[in-house]
C-alpha positions in Angstrom: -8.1 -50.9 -135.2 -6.5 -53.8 -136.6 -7.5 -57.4 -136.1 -5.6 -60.7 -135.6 -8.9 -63.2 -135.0 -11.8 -62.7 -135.9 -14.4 -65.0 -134.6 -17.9 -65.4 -136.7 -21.3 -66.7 -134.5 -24.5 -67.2 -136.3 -27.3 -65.9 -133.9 -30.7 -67.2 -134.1 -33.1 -66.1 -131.7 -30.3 -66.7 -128.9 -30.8 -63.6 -126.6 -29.9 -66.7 -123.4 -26.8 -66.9 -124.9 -25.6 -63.5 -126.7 -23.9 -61.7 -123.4 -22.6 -65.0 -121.7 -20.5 -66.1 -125.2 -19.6 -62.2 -125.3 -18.4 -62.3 -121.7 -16.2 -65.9 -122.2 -14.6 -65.1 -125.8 -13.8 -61.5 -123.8 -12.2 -63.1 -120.8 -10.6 -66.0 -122.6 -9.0 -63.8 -125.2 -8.2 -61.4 -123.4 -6.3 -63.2 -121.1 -4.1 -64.5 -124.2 -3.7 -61.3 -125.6 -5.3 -61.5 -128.9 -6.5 -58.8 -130.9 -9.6 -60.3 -131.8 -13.4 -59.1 -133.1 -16.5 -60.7 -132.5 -18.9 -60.8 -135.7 -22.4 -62.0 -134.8 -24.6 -62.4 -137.3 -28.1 -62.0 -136.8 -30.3 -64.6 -138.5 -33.6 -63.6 -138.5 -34.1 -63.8 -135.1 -38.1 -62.9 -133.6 -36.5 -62.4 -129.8 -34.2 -59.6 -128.4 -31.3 -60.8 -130.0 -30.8 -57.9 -132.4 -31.1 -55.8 -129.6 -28.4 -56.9 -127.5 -25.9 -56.9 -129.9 -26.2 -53.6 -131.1 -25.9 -53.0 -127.4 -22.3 -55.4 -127.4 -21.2 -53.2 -130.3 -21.9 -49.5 -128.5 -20.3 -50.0 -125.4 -17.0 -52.5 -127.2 -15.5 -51.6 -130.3 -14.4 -55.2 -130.6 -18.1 -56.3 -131.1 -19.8 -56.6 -134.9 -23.4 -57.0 -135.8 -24.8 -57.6 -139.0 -28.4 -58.3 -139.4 -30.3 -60.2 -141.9 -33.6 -58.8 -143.4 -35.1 -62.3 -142.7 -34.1 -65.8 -141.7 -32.0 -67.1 -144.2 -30.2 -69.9 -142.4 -26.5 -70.9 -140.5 -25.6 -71.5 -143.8 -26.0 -68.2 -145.1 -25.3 -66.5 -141.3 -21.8 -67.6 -141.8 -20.8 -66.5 -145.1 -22.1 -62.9 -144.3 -19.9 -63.7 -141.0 -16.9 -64.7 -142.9 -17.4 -61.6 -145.4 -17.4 -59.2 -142.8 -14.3 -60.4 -140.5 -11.1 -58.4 -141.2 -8.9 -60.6 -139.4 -5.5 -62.2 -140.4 -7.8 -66.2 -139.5 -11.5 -66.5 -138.4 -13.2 -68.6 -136.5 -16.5 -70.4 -137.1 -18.3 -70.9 -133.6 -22.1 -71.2 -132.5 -23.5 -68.8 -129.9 -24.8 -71.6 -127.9 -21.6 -71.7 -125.7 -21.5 -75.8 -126.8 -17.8 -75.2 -128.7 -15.7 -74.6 -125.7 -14.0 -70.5 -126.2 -10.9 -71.9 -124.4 -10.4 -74.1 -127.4 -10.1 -70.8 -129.5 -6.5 -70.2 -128.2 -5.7 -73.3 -128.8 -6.7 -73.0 -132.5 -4.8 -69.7 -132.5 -1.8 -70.9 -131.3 -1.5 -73.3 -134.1 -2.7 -70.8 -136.7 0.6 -69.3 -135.5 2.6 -72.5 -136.2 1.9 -72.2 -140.1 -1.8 -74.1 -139.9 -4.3 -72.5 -142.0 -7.1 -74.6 -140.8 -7.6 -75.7 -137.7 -10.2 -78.2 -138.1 -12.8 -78.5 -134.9 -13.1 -82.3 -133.9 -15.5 -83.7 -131.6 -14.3 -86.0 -128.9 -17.9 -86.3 -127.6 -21.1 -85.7 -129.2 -22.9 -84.7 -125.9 -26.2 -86.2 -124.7 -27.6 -87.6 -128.2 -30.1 -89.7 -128.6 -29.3 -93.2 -130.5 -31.3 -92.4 -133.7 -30.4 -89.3 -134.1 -26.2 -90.2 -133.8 -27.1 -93.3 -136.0 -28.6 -90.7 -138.8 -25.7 -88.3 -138.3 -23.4 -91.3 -138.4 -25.3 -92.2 -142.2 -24.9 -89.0 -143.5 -21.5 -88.3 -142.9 -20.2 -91.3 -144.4 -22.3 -90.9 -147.6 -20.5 -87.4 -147.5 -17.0 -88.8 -146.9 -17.6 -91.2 -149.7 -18.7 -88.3 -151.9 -16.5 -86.1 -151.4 -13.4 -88.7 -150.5 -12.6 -86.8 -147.3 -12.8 -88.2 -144.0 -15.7 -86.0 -142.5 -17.4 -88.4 -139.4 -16.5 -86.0 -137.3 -16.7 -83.0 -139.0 -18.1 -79.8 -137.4 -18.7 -76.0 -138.2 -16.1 -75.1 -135.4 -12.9 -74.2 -137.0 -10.2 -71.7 -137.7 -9.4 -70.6 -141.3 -6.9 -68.6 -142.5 -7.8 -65.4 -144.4 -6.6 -66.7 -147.5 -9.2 -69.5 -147.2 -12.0 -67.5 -146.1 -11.2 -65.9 -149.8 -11.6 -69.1 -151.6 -14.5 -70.4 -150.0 -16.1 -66.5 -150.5 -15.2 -66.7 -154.1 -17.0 -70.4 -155.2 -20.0 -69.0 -157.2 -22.3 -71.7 -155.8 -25.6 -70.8 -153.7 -26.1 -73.9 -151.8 -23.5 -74.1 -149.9 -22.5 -76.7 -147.0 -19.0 -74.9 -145.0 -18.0 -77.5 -143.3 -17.7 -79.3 -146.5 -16.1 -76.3 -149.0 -13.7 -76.1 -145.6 -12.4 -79.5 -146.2 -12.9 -79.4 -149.8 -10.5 -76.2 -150.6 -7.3 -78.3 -149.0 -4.2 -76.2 -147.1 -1.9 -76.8 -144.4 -4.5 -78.8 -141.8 -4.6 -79.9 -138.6 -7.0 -80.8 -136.2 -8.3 -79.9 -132.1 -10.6 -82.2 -130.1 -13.5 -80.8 -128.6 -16.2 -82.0 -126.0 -19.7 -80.7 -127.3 -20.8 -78.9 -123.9 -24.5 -78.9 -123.0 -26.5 -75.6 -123.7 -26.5 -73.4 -120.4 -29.5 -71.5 -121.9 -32.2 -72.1 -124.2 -33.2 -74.6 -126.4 -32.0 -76.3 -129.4 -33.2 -74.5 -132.9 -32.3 -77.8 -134.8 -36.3 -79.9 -135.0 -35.9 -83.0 -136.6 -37.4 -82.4 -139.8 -35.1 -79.5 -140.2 -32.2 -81.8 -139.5 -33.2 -83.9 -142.3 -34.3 -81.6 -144.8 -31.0 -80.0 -144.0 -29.3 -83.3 -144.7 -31.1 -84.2 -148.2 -29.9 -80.3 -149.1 -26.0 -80.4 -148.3 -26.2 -84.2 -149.8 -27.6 -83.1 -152.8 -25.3 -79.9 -152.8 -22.2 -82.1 -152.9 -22.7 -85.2 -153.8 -24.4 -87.4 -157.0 -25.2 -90.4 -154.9 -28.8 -90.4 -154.9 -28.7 -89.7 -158.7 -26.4 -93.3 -159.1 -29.3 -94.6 -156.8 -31.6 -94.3 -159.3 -29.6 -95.8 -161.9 -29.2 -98.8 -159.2 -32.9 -99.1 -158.6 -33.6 -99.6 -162.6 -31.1 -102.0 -162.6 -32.5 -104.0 -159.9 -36.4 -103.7 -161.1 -34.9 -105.1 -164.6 -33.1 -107.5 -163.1 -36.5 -108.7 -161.1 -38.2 -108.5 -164.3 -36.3 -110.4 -166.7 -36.2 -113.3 -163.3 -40.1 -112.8 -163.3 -40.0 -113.5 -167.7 -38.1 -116.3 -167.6 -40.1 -118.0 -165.1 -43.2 -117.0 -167.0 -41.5 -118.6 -170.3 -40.5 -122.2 -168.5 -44.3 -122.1 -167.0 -45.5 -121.1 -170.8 -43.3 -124.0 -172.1 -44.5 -126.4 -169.6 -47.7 -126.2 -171.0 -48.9 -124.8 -167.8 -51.4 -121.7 -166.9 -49.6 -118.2 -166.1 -51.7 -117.3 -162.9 -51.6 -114.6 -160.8 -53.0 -111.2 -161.4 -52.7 -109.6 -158.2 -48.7 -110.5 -159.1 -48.8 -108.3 -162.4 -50.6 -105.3 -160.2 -48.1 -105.4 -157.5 -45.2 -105.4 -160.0 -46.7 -102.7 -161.9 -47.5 -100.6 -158.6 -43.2 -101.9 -157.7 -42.0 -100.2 -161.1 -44.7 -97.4 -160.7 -43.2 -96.3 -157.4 -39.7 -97.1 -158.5 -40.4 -94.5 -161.4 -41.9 -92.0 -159.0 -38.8 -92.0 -157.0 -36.3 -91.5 -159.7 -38.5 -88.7 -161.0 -38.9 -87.2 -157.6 -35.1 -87.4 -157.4 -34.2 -85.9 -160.3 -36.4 -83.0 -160.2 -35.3 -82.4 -156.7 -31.5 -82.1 -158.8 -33.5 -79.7 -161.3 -34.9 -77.2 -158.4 -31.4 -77.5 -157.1 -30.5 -76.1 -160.7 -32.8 -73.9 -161.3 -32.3 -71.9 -158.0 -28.4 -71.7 -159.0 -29.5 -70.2 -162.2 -31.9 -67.4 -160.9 -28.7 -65.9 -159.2 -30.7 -64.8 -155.9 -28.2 -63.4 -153.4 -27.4 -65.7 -150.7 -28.7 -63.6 -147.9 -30.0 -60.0 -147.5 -28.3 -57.6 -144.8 -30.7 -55.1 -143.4 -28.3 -53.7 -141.0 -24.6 -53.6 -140.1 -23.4 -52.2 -136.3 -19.7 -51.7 -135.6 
């Protein structure tokens, strides 16, 4: 059976949501009468996630399951996606029903016009709380800065042409960031506002330490910012030092006592920590390396249902 869309959702431990996005990509694309296949791809999940879409793929031939041996990440979930869709464009979506399926046509639509990415934009970011937009805010401008591509409102949802989903499959790197590499590789782009919708069923997998270990990651991945902050922090502890020597000199020349010992402890504890920091830094880079060089596959797939 040939394919015209192919639509890619990361699954993790989302047995809520599984059927009901099944049942509104179904109706929606149906209704516009696309030829279209539904990858999921299960992430590890520890509910009856699995299980229900093996159950999607026996009784519709338009459903695909692929299942990791462990939990390797969305990340990872949407490469194996992306590798497994045979369609002409594919769609990146979550299974949480919060990127609206009626936007997919629109998307389509404008695949058709000659687009070959259709980037996802959010109108709204749903009920966030203010720390939480004001860190998402942060990290998306270092990226833009990084990467010198607007991305403050980035997102994961998006169309891509098959001739994209081939370059982004074929960068050798390991820790990847796709909504990045999707603005990164270029093309005929254009863009599709989006309200996040609130989950109907579940809850979200995203805790906030994961969010930020997830940011230091995809910021490390793609950009050498917090390398050029450790150059900026030496230049600023010299800078304090050589204030701190010359006013040690004028005292020394005025004939009067240097005091002030709980002043050298503190600076030495102030270039200690500053030193502790860049090393941290830096070996963070190095791990960063060093998993690049071991050549571990991405992801493991255990199983694959059709």
């Amino acid at each position: 059976m040939v394919f015209i869309l192919s639509i890619v959702l990361p699954a993790y431990n989302e047995s809520a949501n599984v059927c009901r996005i099944y049942e509104c990509l179904s109706e929606v694309l149906t209704a516009a009468d696309i030829e279209y296949e539904l990858v999921y791809v299960n992430d590890g999940s520890s509910d009856d996630t699995w299980k229900l879409i093996v159950e999607l793929s026996k009784k519709d031939v338009h459903v695909t399951g692929v299942c990791f041996s462990r939990n390797f990440g969305k990340e990872a979930a949407i490469l194996a996606g992306l590798t497994q869709s045979s369609g002409s464009a594919a769609v990146v979506m979550d299974s949480d029903l919060q990127h609206p399926p009626e936007v997919v046509v629109e998307m389509y639509k404008l695949w058709q016009e000659g687009y070959e990415v259709v980037e996802g934009i959010k109108r709204s970011r749903g009920k966030e709380g203010v720390v939480y937009r004001l860190s998402a805010g942060l990290f998306y401008k270092m990226m833009t800065k990084a990467m010198q591509i607007d991305m403050q409102q980035a997102s994961d949802f998006k169309l891509l042409d098959a001739k994209v989903v081939k370059h982004i499959l074929d960068m050798p790197e390991r820790n990847t960031f796709f909504r990045a590499l999707s603005s990164w590789v270029g093309f005929n782009k254009t863009f599709v506002e989006f309200d996040v919708k609130k989950r109907v069923e579940g809850e979200t997998k995203w805790s906030k330490s994961t969010l930020i270990k997830y940011a230091i990651r995809n910021i490390t991945a793609f950009s050498a910012i917090p390398l050029q902050m450790v150059t900026v922090s030496g230049i600023c502890v010299f800078f304090a030092a050589l204030a701190l020597g010359i006013q040690t000199f004028i005292k020394y020349l005025m004939g009067r006592a240097v005091e002030g010992f709980t002043t050298v402890i503190l600076l030495l504890l102030l270039i200690g920590s500053a030193i502790m920091i860049s090393l941290g830094i830096i070996g963070y880079y190095l791990s960063k390396i060093y998993d690049e060089v071991k050549r571990r596959p991405t992801y493991i797939v255990s199983e694959v249902v059709k």
